[in-house]
N, C-alpha and C positions, 0 to 999 in steps of 0.2 A: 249404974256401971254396965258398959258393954258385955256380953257375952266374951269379947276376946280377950277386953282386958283383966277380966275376972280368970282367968284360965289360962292368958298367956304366958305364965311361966312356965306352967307343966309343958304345955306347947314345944315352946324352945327347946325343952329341957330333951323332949321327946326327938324333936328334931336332930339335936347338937348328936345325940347319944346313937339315932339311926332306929327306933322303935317305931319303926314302919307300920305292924300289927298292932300295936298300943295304939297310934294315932288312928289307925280304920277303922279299932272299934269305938274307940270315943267321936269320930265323927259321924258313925249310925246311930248314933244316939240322938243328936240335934239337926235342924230343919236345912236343907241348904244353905239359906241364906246366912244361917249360924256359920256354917263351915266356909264358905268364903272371907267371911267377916274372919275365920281365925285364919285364913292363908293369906290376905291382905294383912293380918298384922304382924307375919311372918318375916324375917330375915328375907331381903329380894333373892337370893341366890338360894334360899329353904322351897321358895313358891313350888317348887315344880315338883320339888321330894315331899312338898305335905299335900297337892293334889293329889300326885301319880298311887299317895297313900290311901288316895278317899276308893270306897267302893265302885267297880267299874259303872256297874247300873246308877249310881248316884250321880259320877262325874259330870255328863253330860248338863244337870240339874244345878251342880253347885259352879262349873261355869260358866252358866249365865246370869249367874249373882256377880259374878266379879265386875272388876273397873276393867274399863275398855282397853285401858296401859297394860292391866293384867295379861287382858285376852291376850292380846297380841303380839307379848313376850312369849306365856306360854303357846301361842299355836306355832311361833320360832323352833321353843323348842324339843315342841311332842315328836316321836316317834311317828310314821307312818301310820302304823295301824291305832294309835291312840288318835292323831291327827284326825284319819276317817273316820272313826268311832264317835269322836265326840264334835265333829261338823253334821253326821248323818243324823243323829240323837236329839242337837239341838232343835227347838222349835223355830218354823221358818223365816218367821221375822224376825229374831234374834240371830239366826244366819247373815239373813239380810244387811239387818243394821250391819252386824261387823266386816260385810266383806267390802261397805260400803266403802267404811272409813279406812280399808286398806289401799295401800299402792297398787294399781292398774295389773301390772306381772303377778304380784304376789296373792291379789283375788282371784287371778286368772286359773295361775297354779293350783289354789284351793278349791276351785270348782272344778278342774279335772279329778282332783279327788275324792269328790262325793259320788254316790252311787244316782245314776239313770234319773231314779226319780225327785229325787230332793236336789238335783241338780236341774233340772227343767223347771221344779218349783220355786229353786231359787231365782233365776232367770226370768221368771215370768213375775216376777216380787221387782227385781232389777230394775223394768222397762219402766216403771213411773216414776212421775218426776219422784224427786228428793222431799222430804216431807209431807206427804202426800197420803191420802189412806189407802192407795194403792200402795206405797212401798210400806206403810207401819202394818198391814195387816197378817193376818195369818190366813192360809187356804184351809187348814183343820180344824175342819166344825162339822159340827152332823146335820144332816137333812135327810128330810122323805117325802117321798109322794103324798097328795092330798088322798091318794086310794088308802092309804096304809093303814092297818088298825092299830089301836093303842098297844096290843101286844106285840105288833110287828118292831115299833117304836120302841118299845122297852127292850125288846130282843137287840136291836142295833145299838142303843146306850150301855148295854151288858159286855157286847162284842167290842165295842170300838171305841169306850171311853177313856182308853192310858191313852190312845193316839189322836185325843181331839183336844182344842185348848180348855172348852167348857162342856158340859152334858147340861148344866142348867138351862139351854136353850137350845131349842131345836129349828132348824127350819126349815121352811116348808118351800117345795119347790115343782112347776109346771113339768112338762114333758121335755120342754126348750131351757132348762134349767134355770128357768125366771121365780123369781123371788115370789112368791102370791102370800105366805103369812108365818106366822111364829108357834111355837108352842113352848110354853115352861113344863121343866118334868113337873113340879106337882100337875097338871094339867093333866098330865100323860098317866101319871101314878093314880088320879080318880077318876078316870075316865073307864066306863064300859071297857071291859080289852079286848071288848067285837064291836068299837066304836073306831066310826072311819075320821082319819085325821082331818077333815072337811069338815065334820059336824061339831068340835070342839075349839077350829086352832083360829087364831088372831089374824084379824085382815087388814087391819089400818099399820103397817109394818111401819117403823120410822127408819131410814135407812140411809148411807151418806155412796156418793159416786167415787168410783178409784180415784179423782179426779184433783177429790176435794181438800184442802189443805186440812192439817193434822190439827189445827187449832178449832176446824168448823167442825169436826168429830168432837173430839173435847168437849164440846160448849151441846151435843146434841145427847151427849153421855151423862150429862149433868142435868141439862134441862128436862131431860124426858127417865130420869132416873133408872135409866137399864144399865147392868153389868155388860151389854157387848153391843153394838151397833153391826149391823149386817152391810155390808161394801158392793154395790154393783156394778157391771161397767155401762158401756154405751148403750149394749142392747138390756138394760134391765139384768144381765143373767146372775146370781148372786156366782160372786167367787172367791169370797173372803170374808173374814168379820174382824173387828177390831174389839179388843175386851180393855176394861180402865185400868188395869195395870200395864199394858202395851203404852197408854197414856198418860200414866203417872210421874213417869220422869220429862214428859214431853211437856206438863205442866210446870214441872222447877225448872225445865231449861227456858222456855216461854219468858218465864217470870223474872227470872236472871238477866237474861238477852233484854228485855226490856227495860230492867234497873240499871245495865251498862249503858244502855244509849240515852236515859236519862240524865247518867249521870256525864256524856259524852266521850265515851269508850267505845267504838267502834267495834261490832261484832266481828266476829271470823267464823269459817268451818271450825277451826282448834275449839276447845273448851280452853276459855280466858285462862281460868286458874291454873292451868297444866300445861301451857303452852310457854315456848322460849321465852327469855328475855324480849330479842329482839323483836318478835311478835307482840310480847305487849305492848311495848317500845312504840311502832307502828301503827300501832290501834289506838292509844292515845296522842301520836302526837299529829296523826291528821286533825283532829279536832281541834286540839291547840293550835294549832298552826291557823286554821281554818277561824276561829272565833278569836286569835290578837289582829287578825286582818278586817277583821268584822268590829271588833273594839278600837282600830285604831280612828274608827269614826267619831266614839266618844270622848277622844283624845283632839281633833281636829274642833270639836265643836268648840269644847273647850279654851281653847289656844285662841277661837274666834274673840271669845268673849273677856279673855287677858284683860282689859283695858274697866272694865268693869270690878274687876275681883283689884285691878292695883288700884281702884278708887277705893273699894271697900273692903280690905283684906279679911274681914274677918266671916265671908261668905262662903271661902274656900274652905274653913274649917268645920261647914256643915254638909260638904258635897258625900263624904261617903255616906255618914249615915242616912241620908234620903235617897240614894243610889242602892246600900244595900236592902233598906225597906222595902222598897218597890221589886227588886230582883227578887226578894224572898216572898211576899205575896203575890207576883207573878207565877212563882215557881210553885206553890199551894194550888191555887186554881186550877191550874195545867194537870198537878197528878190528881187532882182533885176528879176530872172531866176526864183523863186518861182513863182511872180507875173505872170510871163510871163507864164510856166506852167499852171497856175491855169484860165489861161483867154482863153474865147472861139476861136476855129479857129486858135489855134498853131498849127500846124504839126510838125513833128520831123527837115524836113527841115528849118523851119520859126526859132525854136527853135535853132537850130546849127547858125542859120544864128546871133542872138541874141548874141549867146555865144562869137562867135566872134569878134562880135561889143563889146562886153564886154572885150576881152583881148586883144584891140587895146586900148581901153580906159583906163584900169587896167596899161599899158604902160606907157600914158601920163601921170598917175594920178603921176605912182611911179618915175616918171623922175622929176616931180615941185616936190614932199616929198623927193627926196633923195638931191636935190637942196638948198630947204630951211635948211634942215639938217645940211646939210654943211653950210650953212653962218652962221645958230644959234651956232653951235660951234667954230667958229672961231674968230665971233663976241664977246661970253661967255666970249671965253678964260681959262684960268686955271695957276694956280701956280704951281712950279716947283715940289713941294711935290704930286701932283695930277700926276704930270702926267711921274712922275718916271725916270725921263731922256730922256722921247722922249718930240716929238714937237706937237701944235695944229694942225697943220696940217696933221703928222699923225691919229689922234683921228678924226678928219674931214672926212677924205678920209676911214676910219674905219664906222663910222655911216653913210655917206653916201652910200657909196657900201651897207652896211648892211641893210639901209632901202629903198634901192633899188630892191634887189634881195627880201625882206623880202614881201614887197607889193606887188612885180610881183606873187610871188609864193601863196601868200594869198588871191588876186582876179583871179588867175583861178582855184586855190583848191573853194573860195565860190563860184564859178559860175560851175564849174563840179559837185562835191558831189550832187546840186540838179538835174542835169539830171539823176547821175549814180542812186539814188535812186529811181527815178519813173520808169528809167529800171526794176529794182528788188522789184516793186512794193511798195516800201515802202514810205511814205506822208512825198513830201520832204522839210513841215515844220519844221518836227523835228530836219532835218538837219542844221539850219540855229540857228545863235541867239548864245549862252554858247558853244555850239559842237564848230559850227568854230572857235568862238575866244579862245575857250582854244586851240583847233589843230595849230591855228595859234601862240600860245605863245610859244611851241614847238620849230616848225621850226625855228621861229623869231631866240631865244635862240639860236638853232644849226648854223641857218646861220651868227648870230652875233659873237660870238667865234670863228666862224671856220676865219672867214675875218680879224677877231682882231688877229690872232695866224698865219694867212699868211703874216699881214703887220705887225706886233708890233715884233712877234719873228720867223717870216721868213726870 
């Protein structure tokens, strides 16, 4: 049980009643993150009388825990100097993000009221693209000259550690404010402390460009196991670092974004779950609309082959089940290879190696489906008016060929289409999900008639 719902009675109670000092001290007692979790589960018209309760020094801290709906109710409706207090206070890319996602007037407004310099640092966050490690990062981190001694270093982690995001890493920077290497405080903690930062600190730096999308940070955060990646820009100069909780929500929304468009849900700027109706509206029925015009091909094939199904009606009563087989083992392969894709340390070779592990599999899979097939028909059975003068056995050897070759061909079309599209650069989410399985309804179709029109009236 949540911290909020454990406690949100007294909460309300405190709220309803107006125990403003009740509520302040019970919220210094628990972490930020606690205390938004209990204003989030607050009465929406309580939010702003159970922040405005939280300690001044605290605010700042608990909201940037909140939801982004939160924020931006209450920055509506803070007071002036609470408004500057807690945009100056917050950390910069958490400024960032939120003035992103505001209306053009109303970020405008809230950067004339931040003070000189969190207002230029915001601005200078602003200018890179949208997702990007230029906009996620933070300018607040500590550095020092390669001259510095370890005492000098521990004197600046002592001075400047409430206003940097991390002290656990330090870096190390030329005279042109170029990145040359790193140092961890224990580094610094057992170092001589008339030891010069050159003789101890790390020179193979792993480090990502403002440039670089939010997702190739991520993957350099995980691969190379460091709590912050260091951001340069064009000329090398470092000017920001990016720490893993900056990218820990960037990993659930990632992960989200791409289960939507697998599943053919069109992303947006909104967050799906909290956006209008008519927005989700929108977002799903492009794809609908887009995939009955793409299926109404399965329907034409179909209609081709009328004259074969009124000879032997009882072939149209195995068309879904080898239509949905093939759509569903299409659709395997696909996240199968997505996943693979999308996970650190594939190479192209690693990947081919996968693919093919996948159409030795896609093999077995379709030889027990095209197996079962046949006994479920046989087993069936069917009356003499079904099945037009031929035999169960024909109709058997028809669905099973058919949903043999139908699976083969629909678990290496869904395990190829996702490599062919990250060739050509394109997120080969989209690829997977409605796309395969109507592509695969297609073929099914074509390979099912053509088989039934070799054995029935070949």
């Amino acid at each position: 049980m949540t911290l909020a719902r454990l406690i949100g009675p007294e909460i309300a109670e405190m709220l309803r009643s107006g125990d403003v000092s009740g509520f302040r001290s019970l919220s210094e007692e628990f972490h930020p993150a606690d205390v938004a979790e209990i204003i989030e589960s607050a009465p929406e018209d309580k939010r702003l009388v159970a922040f405005l309760a939280v300690g001044r020094k605290q605010q700042p801290q608990v909201f940037e825990y909140l939801e982004p709906e939160t924020q931006a109710r209450l920055l509506n409706d803070f007071k002036p100097e609470v408004l500057s207090h807690v945009l100056a206070e917050v950390s910069a890319d958490v400024r960032t993000e939120l003035l992103q996602e505001l209306p053009g007037p109303v970020a405008r407004k809230l950067l004339e009221i931040l003070p000189a310099a969190e207002r230029k640092a915001t601005l200078a966050l602003l200018q890179y693209p949208a997702e990007s490690a230029g906009r996620t990062m933070t300018p607040e981190f500590l550095h020092v000259s390669a001259e510095s001694t370890a005492a000098d270093v521990l004197a600046k982690v002592r001075r400047f550690a409430d206003q940097v995001e991390t002290v656990y890493v330090i870096y190390v920077i030329d005279a042109s404010h170029r990145l040359i290497g790193t140092l961890s405080l224990r580094d610094v903690v057992v170092a001589d402390p008339a030891a010069q930062v050159r003789s101890f600190m790390r020179e193979n730096v792993v480090f990502a460009q403002t440039t670089d999308h939010r997702e190739e940070v991520l993957k350099k955060l995980r691969e190379y196991d460091v709590v912050a990646i260091p951001v340069v820009d064009a000329e090398q100069r470092l000017v920001g670092i990016v720490t893993f909780d900056d990218l820990s929500d960037v990993a659930e929304e990632e992960a989200t974004e791409d289960i939507l468009k697998m599943h053919g849900v069109a992303t947006q700027n909104d967050d799906y779950f909290t956006a209008s109706v008519f927005k989700k509206f929108r977002a799903r029925v492009i794809w609908l609309i887009a995939l009955v015009v793409v299926s109404s091909g399965s329907v034409l094939v179909q209609q081709a082959y009328n004259p074969i199904i009124a000879h032997l009606s009882l072939l149209a009563a195995y068309i879904t089940m080898i239509t949905a087989s093939s759509g569903n083992v299409g659709t395997q392969s696909a996240g199968i290879l997505i996943r693979a894709i999308s996970t650190d340390g594939m190479d192209r070779k690693r990947l081919m190696q996968i693919f093919a592990k996948e159409i030795v599999v896609g093999l077995v899979l379709s030889l027990t489906m095209a197996s079962l097939a046949v006994g479920l028909v046989l087993v069936r059975g069917a009356d003499a008016q079904t099945l037009g003068g031929h035999s169960v056995t024909e109709v058997a050897v028809v669905v099973g060929v058919a949903m043999l070759l139908a699976l083969i061909t629909s678990n290496a079309l869904g395990a190829a289409i996702p490599l062919i599209t990250r060739a050509l650069k394109i997120d080969p989410a989209v690829t997977a999900g409605p796309f395969i399985t109507t592509a695969a309804d297609i073929l099914t179709v074509l390979i099912y008639f053509n088989i039934a029109e070799w054995v029935i009236l070949g």
